[in-house]
N, CA, C and O of each residue as an XYZ file, in Angstrom:
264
protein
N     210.854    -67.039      0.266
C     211.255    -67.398      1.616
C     211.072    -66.200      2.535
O     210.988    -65.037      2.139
N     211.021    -66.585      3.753
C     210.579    -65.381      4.862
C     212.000    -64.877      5.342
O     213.108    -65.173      4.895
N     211.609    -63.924      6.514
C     212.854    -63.550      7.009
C     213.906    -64.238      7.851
O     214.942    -63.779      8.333
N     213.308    -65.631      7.916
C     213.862    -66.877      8.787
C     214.915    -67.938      7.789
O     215.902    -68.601      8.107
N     214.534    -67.838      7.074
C     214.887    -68.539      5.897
C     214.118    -69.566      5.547
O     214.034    -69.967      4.386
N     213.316    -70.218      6.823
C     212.997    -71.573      6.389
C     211.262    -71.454      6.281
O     210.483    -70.888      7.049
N     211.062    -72.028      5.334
C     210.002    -71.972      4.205
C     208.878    -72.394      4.847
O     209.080    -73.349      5.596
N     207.641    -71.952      4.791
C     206.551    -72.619      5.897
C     206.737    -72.619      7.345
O     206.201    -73.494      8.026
N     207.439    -71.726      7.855
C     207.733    -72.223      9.144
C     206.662    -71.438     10.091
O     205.887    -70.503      9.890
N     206.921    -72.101     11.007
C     205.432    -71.540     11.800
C     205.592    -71.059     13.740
O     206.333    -71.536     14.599
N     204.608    -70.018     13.825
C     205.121    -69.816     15.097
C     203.807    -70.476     15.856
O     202.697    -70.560     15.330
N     204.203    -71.018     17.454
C     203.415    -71.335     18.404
C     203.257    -70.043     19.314
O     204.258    -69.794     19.985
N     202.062    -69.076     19.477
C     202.080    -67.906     20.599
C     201.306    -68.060     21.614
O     200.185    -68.159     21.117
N     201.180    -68.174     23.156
C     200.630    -67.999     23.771
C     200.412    -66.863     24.475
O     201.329    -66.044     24.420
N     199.222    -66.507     25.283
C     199.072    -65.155     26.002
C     199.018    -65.320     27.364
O     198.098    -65.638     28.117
N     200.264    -65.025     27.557
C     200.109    -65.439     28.855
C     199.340    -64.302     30.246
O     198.820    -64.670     31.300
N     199.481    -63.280     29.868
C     199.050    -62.207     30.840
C     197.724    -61.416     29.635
O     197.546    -61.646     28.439
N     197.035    -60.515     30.517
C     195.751    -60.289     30.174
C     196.463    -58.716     28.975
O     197.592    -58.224     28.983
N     195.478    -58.416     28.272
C     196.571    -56.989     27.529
C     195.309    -56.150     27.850
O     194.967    -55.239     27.097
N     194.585    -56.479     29.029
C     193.866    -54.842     29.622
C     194.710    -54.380     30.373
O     195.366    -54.995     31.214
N     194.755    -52.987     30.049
C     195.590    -52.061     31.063
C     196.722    -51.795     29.801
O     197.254    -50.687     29.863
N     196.962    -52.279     29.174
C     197.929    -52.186     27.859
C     197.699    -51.225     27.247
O     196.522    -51.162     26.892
N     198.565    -50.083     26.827
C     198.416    -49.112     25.682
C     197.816    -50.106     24.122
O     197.974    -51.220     23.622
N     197.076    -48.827     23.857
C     196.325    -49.559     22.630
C     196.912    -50.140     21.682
O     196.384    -51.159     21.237
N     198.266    -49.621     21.057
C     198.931    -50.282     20.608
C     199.829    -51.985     20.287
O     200.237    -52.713     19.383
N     199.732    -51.880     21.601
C     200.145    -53.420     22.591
C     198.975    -54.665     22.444
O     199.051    -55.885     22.301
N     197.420    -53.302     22.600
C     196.682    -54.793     22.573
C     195.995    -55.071     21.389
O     195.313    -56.066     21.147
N     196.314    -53.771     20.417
C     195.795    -54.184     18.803
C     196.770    -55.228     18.297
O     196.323    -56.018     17.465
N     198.031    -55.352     18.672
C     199.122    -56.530     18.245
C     198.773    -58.247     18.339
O     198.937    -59.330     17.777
N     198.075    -57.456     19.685
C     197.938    -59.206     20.255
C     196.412    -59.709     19.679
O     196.071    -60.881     19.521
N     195.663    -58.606     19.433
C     194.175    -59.148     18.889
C     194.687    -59.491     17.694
O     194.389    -60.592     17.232
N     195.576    -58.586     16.953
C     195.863    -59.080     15.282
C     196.723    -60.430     14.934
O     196.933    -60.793     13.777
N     197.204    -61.139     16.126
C     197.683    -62.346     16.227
C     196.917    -63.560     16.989
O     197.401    -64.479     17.649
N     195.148    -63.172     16.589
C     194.284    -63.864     17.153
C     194.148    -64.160     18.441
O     193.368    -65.105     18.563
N     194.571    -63.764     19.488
C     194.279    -63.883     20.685
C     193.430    -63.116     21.193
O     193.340    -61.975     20.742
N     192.496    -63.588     22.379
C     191.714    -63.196     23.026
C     191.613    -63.160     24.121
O     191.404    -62.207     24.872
N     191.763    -64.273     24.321
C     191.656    -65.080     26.004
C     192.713    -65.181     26.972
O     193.286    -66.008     26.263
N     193.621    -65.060     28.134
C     194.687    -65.562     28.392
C     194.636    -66.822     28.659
O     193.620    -67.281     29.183
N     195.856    -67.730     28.313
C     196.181    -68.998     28.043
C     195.913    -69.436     26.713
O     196.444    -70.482     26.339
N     195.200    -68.820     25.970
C     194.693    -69.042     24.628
C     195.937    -69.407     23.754
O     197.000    -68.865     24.057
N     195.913    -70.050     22.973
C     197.220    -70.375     22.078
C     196.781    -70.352     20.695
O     195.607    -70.689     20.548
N     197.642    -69.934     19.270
C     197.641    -69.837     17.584
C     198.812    -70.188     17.213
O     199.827    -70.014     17.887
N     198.758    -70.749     16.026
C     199.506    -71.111     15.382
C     199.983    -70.203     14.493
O     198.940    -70.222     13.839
N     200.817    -69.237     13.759
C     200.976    -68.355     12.619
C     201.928    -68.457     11.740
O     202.803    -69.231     12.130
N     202.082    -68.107     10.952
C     202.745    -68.315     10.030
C     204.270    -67.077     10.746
O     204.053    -66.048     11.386
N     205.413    -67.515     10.441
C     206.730    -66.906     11.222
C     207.041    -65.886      9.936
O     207.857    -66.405      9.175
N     206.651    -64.733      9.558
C     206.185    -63.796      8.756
C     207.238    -62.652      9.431
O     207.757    -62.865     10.527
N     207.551    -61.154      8.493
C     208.083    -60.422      9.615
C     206.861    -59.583      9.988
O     206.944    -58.874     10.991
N     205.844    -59.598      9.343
C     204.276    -58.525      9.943
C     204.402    -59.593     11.506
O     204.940    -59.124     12.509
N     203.888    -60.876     11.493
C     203.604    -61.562     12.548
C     204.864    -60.899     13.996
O     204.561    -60.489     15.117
N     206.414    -61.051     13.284
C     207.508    -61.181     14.004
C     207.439    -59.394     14.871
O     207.948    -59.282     15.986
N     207.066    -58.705     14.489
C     206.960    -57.403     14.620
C     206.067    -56.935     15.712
O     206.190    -55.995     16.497
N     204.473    -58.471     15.454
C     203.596    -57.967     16.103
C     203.949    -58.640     17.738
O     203.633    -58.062     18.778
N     204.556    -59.771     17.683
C     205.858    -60.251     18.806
C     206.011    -59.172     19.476
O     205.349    -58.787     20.440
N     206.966    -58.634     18.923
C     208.147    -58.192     19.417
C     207.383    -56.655     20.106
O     208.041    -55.990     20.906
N     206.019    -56.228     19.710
C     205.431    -54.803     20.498
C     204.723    -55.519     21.852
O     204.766    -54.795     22.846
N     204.147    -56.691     22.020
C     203.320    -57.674     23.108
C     204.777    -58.510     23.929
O     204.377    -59.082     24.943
N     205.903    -58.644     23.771
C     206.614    -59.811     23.541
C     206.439    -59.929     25.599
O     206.917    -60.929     26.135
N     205.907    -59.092     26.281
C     205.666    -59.119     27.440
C     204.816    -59.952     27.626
O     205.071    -60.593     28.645
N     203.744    -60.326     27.043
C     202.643    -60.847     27.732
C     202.627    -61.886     26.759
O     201.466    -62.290     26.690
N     203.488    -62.616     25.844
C     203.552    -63.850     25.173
C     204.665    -64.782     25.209
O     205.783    -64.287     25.352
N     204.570    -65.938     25.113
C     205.367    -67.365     24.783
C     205.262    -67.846     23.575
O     204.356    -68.444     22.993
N     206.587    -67.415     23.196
C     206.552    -68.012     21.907
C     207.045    -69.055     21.390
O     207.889    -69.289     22.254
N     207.192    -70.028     20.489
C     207.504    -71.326     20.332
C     207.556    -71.306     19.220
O     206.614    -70.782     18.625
N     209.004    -72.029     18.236
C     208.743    -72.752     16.619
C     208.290    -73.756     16.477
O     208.462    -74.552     17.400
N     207.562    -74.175     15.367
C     206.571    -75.072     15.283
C     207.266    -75.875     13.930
O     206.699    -76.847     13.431
């Protein structure tokens, strides 16, 4: 089980703002959670690598349980 407890659970992320102009850090998070595009949306698995990569972008994303 993950750090959520619940088994398979999944996150909805969107990007809502662009991550140019972002310290590199900020926008290696958001490329490593498949985004590219703004408005672009992924599905991921609710992981704590994923939850982590949240929480350094959590400015320029919408997040949602799935």
């Amino acid at each position: 089980m993950n750090a959520t407890g619940a088994k398979g659970a999944q996150l909805k992320i969107t990007l809502l703002k662009s991550k140019h102009g972002q310290l590199a850090n900020i926008a290696a998070s958001v490329t490593g959670l498949g985004l590219r595009k703004p408005h672009q949306s992924v599905t991921v698995s609710d992981s704590p690598e994923n939850r982590g990569m949240v929480k350094a972008a959590e400015h320029l994303l919408k997040v949602e349980k799935v």
